[in-house]
RODOTI-873114 format. One record per residue: x, y, z of N, C-alpha, C in turn; residue in one letter. Coordinates in steps of 0.05 Angstrom, whole numbers, padded with zeros to 5 digits, always signed. Layout:
N
XYZXYZXYZA
...
***
This chain:
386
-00149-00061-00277-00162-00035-00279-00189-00036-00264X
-00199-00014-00255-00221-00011-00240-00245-00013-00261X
-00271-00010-00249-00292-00014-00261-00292+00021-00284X
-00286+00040-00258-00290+00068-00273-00269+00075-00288X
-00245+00057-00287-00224+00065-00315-00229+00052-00337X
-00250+00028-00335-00253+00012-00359-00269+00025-00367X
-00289+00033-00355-00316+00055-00374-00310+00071-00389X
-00288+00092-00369-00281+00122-00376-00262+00127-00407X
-00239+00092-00399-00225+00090-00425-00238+00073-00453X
-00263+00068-00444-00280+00054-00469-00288+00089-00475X
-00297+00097-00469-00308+00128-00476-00288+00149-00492X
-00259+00148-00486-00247+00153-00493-00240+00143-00527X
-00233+00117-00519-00224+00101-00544-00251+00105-00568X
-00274+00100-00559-00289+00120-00581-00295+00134-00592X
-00286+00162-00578-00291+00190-00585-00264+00204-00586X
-00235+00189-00593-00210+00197-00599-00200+00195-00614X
-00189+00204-00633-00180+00187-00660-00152+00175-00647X
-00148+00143-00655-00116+00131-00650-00107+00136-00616X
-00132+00130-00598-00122+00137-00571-00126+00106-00561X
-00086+00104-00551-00081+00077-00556-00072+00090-00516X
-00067+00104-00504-00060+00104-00475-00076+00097-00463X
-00059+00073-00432-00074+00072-00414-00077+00094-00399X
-00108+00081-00383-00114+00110-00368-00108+00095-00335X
-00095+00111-00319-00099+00104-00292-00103+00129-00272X
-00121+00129-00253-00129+00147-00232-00118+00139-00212X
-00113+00169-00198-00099+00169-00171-00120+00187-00157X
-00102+00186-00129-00122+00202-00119-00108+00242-00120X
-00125+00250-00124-00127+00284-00119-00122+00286-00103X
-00097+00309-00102-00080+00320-00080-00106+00340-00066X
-00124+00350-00085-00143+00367-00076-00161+00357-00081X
-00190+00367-00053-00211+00341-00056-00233+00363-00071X
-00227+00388-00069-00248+00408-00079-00243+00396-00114X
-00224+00392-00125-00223+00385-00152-00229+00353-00161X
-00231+00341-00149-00242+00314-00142-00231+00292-00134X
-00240+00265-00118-00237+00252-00111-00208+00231-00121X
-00210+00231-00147-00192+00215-00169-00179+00237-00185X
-00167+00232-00205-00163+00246-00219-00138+00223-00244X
-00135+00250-00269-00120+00234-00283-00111+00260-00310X
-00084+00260-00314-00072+00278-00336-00075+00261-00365X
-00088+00245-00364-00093+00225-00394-00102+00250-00414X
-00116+00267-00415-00123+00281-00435-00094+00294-00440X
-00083+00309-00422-00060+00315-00428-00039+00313-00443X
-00029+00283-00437-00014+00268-00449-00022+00255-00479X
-00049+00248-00478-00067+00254-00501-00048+00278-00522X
-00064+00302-00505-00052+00321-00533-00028+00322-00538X
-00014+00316-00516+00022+00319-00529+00036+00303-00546X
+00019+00275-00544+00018+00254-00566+00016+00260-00601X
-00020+00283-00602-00037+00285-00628-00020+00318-00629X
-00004+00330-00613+00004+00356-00627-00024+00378-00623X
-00028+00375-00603-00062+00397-00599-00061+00407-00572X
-00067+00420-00565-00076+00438-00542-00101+00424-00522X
-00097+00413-00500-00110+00399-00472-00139+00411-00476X
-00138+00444-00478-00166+00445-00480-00178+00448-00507X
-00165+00442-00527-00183+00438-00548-00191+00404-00547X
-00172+00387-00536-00183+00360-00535-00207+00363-00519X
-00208+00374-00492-00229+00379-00469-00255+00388-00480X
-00249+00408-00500-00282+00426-00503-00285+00405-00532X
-00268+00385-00537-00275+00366-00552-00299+00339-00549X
-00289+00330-00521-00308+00315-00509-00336+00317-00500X
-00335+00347-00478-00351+00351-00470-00373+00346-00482X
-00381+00360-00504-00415+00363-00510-00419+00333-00514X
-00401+00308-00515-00408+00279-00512-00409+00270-00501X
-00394+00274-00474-00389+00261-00452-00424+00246-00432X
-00417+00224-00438-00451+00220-00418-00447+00224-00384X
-00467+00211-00377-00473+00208-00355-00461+00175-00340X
-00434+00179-00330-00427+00151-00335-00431+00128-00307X
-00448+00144-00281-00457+00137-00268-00474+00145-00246X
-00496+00131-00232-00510+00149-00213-00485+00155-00186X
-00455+00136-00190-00443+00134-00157-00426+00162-00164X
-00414+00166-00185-00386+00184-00193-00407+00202-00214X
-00393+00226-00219-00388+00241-00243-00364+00249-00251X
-00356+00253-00286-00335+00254-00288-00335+00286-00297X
-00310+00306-00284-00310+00336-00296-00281+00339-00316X
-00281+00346-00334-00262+00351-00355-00252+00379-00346X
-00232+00384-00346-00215+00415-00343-00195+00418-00354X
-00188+00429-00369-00158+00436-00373-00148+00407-00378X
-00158+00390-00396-00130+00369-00396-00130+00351-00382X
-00155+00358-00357-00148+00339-00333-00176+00321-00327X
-00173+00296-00330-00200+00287-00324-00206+00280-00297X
-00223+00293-00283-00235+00294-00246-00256+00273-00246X
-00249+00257-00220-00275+00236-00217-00287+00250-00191X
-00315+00260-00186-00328+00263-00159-00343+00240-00144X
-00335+00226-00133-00349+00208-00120-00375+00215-00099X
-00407+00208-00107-00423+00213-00097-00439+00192-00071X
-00437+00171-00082-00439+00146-00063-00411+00121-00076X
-00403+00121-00051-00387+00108-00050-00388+00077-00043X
-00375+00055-00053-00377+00028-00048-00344+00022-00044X
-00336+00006-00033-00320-00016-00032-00302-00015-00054X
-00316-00024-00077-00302-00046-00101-00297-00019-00116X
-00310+00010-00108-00292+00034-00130-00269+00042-00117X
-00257+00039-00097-00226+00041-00087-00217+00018-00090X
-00219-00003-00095-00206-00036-00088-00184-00031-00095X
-00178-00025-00127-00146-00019-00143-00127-00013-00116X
-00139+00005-00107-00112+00024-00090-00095+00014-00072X
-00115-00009-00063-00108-00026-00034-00081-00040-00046X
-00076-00051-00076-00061-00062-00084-00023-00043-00075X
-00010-00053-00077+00020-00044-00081+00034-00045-00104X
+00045-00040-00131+00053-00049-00151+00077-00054-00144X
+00098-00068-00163+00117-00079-00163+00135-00044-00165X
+00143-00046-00150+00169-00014-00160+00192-00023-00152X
+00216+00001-00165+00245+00000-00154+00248+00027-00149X
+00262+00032-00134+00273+00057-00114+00301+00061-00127X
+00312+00078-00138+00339+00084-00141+00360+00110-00132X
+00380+00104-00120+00385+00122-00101+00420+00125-00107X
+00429+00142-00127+00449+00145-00145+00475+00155-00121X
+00499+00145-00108+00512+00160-00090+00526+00180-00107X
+00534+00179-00131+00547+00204-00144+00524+00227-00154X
+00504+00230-00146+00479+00246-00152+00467+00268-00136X
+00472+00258-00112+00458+00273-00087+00480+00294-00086X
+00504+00300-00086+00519+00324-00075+00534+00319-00048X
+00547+00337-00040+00573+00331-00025+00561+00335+00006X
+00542+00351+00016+00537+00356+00043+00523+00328+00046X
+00528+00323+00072+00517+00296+00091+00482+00301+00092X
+00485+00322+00108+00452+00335+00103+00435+00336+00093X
+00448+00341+00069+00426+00325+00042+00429+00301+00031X
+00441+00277+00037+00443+00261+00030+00427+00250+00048X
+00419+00248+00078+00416+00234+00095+00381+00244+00091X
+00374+00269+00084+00342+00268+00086+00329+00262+00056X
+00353+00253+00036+00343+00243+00013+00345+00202+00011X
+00364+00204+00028+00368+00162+00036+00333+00166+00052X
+00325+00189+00074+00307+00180+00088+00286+00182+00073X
+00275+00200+00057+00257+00190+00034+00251+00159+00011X
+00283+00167+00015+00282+00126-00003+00272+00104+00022X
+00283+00111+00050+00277+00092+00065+00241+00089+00069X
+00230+00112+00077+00199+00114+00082+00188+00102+00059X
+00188+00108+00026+00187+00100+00011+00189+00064+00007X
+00201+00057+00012+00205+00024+00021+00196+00012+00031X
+00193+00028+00063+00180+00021+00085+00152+00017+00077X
+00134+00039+00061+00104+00024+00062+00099+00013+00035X
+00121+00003+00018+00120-00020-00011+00105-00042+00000X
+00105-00044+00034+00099-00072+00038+00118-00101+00017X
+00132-00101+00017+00157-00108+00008+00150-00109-00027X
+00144-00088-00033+00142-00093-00064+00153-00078-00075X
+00175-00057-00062+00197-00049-00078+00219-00058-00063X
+00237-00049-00078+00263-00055-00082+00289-00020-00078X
+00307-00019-00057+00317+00009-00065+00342-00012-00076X
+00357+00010-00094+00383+00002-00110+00395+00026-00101X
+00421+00020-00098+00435+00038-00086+00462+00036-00109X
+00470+00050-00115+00493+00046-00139+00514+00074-00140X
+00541+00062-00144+00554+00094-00140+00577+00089-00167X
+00601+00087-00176+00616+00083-00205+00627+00059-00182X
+00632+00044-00174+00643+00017-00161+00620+00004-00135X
+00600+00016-00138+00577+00003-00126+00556-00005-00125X
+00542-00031-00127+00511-00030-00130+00498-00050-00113X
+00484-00043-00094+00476-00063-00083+00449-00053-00076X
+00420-00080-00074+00404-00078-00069+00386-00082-00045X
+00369-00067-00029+00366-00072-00006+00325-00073-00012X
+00313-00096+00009+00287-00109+00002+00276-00093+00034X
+00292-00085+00044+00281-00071+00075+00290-00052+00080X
+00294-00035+00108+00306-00019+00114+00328-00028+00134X
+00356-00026+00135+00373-00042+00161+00392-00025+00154X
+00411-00021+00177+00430-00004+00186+00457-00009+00175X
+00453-00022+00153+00470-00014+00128+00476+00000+00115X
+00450+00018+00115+00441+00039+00094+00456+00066+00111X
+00472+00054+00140+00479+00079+00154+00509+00089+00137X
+00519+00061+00141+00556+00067+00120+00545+00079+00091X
+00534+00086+00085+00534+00095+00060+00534+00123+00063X
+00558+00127+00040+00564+00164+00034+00559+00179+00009X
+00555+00189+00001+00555+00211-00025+00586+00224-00039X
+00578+00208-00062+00608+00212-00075+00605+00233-00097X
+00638+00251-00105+00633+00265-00136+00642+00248-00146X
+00629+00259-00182+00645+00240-00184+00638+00264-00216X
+00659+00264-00242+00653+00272-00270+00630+00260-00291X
+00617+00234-00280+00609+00234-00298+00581+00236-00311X
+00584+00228-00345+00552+00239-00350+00532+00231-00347X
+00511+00244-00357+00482+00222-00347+00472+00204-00365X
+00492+00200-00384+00496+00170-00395+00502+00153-00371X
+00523+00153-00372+00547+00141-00351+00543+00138-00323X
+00527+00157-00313+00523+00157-00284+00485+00145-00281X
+00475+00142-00304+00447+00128-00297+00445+00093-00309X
+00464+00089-00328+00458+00066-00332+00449+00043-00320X
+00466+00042-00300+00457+00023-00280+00416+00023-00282X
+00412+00051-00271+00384+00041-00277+00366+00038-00299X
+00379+00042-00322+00368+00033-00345+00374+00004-00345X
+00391-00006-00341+00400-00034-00351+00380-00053-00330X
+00376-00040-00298+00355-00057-00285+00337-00052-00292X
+00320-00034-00303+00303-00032-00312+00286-00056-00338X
+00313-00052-00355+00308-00067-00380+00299-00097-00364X
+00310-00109-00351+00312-00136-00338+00294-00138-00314X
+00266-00107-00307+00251-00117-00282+00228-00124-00301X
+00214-00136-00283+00190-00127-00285+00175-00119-00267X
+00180-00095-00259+00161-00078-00241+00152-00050-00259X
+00129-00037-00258+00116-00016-00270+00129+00000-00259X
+00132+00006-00235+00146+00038-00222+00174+00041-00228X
+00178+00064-00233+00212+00068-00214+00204+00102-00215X
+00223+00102-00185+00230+00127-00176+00262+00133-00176X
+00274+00155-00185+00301+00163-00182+00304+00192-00166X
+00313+00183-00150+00323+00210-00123+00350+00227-00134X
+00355+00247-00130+00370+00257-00135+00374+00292-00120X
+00397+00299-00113+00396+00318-00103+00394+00348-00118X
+00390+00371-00116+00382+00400-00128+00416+00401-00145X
+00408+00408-00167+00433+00417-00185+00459+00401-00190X
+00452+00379-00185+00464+00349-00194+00459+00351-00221X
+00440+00346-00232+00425+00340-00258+00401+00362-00264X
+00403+00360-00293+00377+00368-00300+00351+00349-00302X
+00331+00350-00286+00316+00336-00292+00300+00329-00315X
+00298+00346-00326+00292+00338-00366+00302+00331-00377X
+00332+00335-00375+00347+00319-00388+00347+00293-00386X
+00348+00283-00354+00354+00249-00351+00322+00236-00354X
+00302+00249-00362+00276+00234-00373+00282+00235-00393X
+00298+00256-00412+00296+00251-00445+00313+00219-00449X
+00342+00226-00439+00356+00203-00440+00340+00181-00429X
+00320+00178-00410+00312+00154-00407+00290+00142-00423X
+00278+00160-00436+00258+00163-00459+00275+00150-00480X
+00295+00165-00490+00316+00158-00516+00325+00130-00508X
+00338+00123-00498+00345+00097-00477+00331+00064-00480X
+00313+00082-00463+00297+00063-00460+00261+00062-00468X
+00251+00050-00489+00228+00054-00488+00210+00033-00471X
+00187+00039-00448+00180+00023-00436+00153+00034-00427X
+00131+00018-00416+00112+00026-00406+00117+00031-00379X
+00136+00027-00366+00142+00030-00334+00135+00065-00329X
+00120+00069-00298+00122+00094-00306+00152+00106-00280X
+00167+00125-00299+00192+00130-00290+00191+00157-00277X
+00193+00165-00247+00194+00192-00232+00221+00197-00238X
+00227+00220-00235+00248+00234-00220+00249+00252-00198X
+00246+00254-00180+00245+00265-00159+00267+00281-00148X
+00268+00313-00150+00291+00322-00136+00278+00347-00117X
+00289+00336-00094+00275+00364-00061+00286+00391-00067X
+00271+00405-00067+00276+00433-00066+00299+00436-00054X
+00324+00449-00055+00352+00462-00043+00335+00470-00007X
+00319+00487-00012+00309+00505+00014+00305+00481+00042X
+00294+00457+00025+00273+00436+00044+00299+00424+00059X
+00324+00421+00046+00348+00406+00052+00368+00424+00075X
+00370+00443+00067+00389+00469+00083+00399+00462+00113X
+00410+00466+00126+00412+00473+00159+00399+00451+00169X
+00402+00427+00160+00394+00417+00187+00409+00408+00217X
+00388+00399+00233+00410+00399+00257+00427+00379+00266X
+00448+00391+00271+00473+00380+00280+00465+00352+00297X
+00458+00355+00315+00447+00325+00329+00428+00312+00318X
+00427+00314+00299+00406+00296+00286+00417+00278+00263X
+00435+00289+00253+00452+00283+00237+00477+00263+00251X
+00480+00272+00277+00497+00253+00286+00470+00231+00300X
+00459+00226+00311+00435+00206+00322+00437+00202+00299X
+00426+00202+00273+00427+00185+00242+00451+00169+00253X
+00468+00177+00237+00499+00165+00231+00510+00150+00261X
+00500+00154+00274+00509+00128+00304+00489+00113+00312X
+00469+00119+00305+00443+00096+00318+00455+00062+00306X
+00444+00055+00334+00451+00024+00322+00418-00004+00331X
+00398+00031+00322+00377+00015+00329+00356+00020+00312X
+00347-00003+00289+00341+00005+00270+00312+00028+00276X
+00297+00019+00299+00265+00031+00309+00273+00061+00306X
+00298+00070+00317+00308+00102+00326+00309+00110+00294X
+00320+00091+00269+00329+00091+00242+00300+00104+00232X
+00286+00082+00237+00252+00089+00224+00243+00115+00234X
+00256+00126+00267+00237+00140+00268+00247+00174+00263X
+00273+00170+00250+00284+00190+00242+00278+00196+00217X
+00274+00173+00200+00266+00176+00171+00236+00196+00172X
+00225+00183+00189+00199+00192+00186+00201+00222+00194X
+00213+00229+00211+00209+00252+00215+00234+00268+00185X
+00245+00261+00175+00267+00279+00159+00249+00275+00132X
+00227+00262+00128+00217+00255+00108+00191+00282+00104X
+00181+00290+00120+00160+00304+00124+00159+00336+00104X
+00141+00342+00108+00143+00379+00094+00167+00392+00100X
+00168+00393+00130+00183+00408+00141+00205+00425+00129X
+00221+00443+00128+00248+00446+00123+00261+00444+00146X
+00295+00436+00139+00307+00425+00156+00316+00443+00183X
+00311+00471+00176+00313+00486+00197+00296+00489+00219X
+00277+00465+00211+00244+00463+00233+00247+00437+00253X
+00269+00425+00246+00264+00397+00259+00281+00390+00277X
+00291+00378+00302+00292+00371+00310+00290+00343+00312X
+00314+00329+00344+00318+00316+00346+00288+00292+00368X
+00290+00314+00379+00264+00305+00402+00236+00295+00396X
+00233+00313+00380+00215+00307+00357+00205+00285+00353X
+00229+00270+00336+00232+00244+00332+00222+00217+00347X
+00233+00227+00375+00229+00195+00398+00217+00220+00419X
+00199+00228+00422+00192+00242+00456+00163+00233+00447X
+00144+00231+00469+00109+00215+00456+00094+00250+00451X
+00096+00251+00432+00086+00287+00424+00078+00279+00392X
+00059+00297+00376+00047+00296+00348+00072+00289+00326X
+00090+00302+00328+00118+00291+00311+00121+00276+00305X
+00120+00257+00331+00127+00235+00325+00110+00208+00322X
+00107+00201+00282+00091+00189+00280+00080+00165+00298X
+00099+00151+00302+00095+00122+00320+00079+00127+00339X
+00083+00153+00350+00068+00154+00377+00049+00156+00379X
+00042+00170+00359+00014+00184+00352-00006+00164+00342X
+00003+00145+00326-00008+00125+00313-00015+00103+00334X
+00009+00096+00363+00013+00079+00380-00011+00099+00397X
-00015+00114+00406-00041+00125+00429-00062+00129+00420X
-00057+00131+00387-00082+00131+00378-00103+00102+00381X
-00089+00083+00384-00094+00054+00369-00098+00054+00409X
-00088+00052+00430-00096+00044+00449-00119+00056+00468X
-00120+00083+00460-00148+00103+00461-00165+00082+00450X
-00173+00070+00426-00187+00055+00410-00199+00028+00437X
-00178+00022+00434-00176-00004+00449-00191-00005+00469X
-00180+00015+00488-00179+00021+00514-00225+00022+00514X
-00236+00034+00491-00268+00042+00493-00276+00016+00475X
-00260-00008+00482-00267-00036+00465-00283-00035+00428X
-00260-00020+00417-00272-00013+00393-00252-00036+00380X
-00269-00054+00365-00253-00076+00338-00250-00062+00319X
-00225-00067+00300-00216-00065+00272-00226-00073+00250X
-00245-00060+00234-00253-00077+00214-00258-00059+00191X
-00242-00077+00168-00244-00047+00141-00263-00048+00132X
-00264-00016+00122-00291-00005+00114-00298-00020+00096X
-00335-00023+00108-00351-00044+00085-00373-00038+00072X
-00385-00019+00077-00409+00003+00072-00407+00012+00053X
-00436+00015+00034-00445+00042+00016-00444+00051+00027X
-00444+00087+00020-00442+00105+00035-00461+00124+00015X
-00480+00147+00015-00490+00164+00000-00465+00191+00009X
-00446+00199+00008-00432+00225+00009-00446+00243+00013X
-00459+00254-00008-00476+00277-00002-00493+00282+00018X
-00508+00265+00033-00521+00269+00057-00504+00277+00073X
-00481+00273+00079-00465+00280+00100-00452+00307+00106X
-00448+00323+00125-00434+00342+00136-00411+00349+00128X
-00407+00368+00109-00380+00375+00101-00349+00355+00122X
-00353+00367+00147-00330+00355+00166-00332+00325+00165X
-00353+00311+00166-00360+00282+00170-00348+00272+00139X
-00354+00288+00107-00346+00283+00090-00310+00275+00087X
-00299+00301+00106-00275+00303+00098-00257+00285+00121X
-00276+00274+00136-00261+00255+00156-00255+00226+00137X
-00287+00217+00129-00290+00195+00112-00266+00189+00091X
-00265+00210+00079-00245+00209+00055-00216+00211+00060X
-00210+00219+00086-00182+00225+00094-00185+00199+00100X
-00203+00176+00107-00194+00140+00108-00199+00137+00085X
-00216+00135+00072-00215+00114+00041-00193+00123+00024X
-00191+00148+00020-00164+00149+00009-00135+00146+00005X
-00136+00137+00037-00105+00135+00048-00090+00118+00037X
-00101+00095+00019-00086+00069+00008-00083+00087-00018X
-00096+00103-00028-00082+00114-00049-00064+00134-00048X
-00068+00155-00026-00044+00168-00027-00016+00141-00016X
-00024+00124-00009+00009+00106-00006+00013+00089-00012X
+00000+00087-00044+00001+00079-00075+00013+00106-00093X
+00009+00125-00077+00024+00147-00099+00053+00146-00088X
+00049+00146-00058+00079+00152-00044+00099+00131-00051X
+00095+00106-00058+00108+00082-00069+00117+00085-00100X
+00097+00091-00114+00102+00095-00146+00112+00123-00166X
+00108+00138-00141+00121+00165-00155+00140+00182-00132X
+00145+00168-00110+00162+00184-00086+00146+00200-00077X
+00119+00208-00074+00110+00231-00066+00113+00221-00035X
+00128+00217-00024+00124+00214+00008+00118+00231+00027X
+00125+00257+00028+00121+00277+00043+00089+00297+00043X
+00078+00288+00020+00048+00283+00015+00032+00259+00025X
+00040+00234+00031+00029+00217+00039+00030+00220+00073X
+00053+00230+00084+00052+00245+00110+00029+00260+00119X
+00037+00272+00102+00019+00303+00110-00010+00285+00108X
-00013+00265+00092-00043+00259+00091-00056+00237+00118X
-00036+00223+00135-00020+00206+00144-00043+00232+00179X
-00022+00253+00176-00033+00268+00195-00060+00272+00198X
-00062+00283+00167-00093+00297+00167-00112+00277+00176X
-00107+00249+00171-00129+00227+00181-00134+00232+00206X
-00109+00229+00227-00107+00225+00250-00118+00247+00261X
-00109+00268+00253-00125+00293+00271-00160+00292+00275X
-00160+00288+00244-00195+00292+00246-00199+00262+00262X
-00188+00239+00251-00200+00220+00275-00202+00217+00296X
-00178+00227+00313-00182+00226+00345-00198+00260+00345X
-00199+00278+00334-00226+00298+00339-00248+00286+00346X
-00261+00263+00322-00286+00253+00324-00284+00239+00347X
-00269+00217+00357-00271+00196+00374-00273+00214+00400X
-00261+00232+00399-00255+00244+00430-00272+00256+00438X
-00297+00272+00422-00317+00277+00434-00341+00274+00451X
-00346+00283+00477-00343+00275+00494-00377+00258+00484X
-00400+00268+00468-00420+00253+00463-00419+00229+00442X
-00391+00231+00426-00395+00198+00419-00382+00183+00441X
-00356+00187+00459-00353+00176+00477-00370+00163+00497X
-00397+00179+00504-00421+00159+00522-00439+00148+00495X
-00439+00146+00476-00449+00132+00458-00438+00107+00452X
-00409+00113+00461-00388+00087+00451-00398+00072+00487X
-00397+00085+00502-00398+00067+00531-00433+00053+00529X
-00442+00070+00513-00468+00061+00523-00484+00047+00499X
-00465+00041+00480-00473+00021+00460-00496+00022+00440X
-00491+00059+00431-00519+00074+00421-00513+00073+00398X
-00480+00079+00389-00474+00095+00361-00495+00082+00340X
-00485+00101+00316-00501+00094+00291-00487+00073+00278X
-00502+00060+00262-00480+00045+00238-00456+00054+00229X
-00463+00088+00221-00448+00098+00206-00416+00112+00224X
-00431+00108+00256-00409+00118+00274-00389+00091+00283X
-00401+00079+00277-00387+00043+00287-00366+00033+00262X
-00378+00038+00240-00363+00039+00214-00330+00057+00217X
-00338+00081+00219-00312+00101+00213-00296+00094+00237X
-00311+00084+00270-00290+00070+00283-00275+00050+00284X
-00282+00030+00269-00272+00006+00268-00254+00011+00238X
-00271+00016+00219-00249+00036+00191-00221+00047+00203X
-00220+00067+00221-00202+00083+00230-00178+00067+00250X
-00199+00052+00263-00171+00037+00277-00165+00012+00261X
-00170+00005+00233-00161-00020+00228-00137+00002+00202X
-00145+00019+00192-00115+00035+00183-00093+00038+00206X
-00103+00046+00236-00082+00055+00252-00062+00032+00248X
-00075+00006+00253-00063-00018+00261-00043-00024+00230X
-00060-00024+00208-00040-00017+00189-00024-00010+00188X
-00022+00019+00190+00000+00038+00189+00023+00025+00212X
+00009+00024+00231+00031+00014+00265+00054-00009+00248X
+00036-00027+00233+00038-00059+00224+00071-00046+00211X
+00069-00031+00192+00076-00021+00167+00113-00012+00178X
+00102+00008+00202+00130+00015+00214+00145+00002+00235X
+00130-00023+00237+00146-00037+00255+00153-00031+00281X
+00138-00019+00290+00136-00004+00319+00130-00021+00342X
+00147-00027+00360+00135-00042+00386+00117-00033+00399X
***
């Protein structure tokens, strides 16, 4: 646990009656609501039988002052961390990967190819940045086999019906479950396969565990129409790089009626590799070294835009700590982008550019460059990109 979950849950554990939950922070999908965040009060009340904001306007008038770097804001159930000066050792957790398993049911997903193939490519991206610390399971009523990478095995695989229930058709991952020891699991599943409350109660009734267990099912709309050549390039490629770089693109916001094949492999914003690959030799090319961020930082002094550049890097290991442990992949994208845009904005301007030639920048401009390209190189590392 971090320094500010051990505080926050000593604070808790005193002013709660019988509050035996761990607390863990992620990062906020939104930065206006704060930096971290965490539904512990929430789960709190659904525990004690009480209402989020009567626990909330419970704390408050106690809550101290629990540091000059963060403040903590209570809302609704939800406890917000604002980070004011930032160090190092208050992101460290994130950098970590936990142990997870990926499960990817073939009698679950539904009968069109289409949706099976942009829900395998979510399990695949998903894998891809475990840095080998998950695991996908692939299991169908005469199949189970486990894959530690991504390889063009995963191309023969089809989507079967099949009758049965969600006893019968989840066990498999209850039973690995009982026998991992990894904290995560995610279960994919396609729209109107299952009810999703249902197969948490059963896994709740099932199995009692601290693991924390997603279910993940894509909107019907996100899946729809996709295109014909893309679906065939999937299903014939016999090159795993074309494999990766299809995932990545079928993995994204998009709906399927937006995407394309070109997309994928042409050197244009789409396509992550590329973007990440010109980003990283732009770098190079103005002799900028890799080196992760090491700096206090005061936040508040800084420029709204300069703020939201900063944080679109320190955060990034946590949004892909969320994309690993809860499937949110197509949020870790989108965040994936948002770095890159604002970074090559900053770099490309044409007055840090004679600053970079003329060996003027600030600390603080030498920092976010060498920060920024030692994620690029990450990320590059991550997808295996020549």
């Amino acid at each position: 646990m971090s320094k500010i979950e051990i505080t926050i849950e000593n604070f808790l554990k005193n002013n709660l009656k019988d509050f035996d939950l761990p607390l863990s922070l992620e990062a906020s999908a939104n930065l206006s609501q704060g930096h971290l965040t965490s539904d512990i009060l929430i789960r709190y009340a659904q525990k004690v039988k009480q209402s989020p904001e009567k626990i909330t306007n419970q704390l408050i008038p106690v809550m101290p002052i629990f540091s000059d770097d963060y403040r903590v804001v209570l809302e609704s159930g939800y406890l917000n961390i604002f980070i004011e000066r930032y160090s190092p050792e208050l992101l460290a957790d994130f950098q970590q990967i936990p142990q997870s398993q990926i499960y990817l049911p073939l009698s679950a997903i539904g009968r069109r190819d289409q949706t099976f193939l942009r829900i395998l490519s979510l399990a695949i991206v998903q894998l891809i940045f475990s840095q080998k610390k998950a695991q996908l399971i692939v299991f169908g009523e005469q199949y189970l086999e486990t894959f530690s990478h991504p390889t063009l095995d995963l191309l023969t695989l089809r989507p079967v019906v099949n009758d049965l229930n969600i006893q019968e058709s989840f066990s498999p991952v209850f039973a690995s479950l009982a026998s991992s020891d990894c904290r995560f699991a995610t279960l994919w599943l396609g729209p109107e396969q299952f009810n999703k409350a249902e197969i948490s109660k059963v896994y709740r009734d099932s199995f009692s565990s601290a693991i924390g267990f997603q279910v993940q099912i894509p909107h019907a709309s996100w899946l729809k129409d996709l295109d014909q050549e893309i679906i065939h390039k999937y299903r014939e490629t016999n090159n795993l790089s074309e494999l990766i770089k299809l995932s990545l693109l079928l993995s994204g916001f998009e709906p399927s009626t937006d995407l394309f094949y070109d997309e994928a492999v042409l050197p244009q914003r789409n396509n992550l590799g590329w973007y990440l690959e010109v980003t990283e030799r732009r770098l190079e090319v103005l002799a900028i070294s890799a080196k992760a961020w090491s700096a206090e930082l005061l936040l508040t002094d800084l420029s709204k835009p300069l703020q939201d550049l900063i944080w679109s890097m320190l955060l990034l290991p946590a949004y892909r700590q969320k994309a690993v442990t809860k499937g949110l992949v197509p949020d870790f994208l989108a965040k994936i982008y948002d770095f890159l845009d604002r970074f090559n904005l900053f770099f490309n301007s044409p007055q840090l550019r004679h600053k970079i030639l003329n060996q003027t920048c600030s600390d603080l401009e030498q920092e976010i460059l060498a920060g920024g390209l030692a994620l690029v190189t990450e990320l590059r590392a991550a997808l295996k990109f020549p």
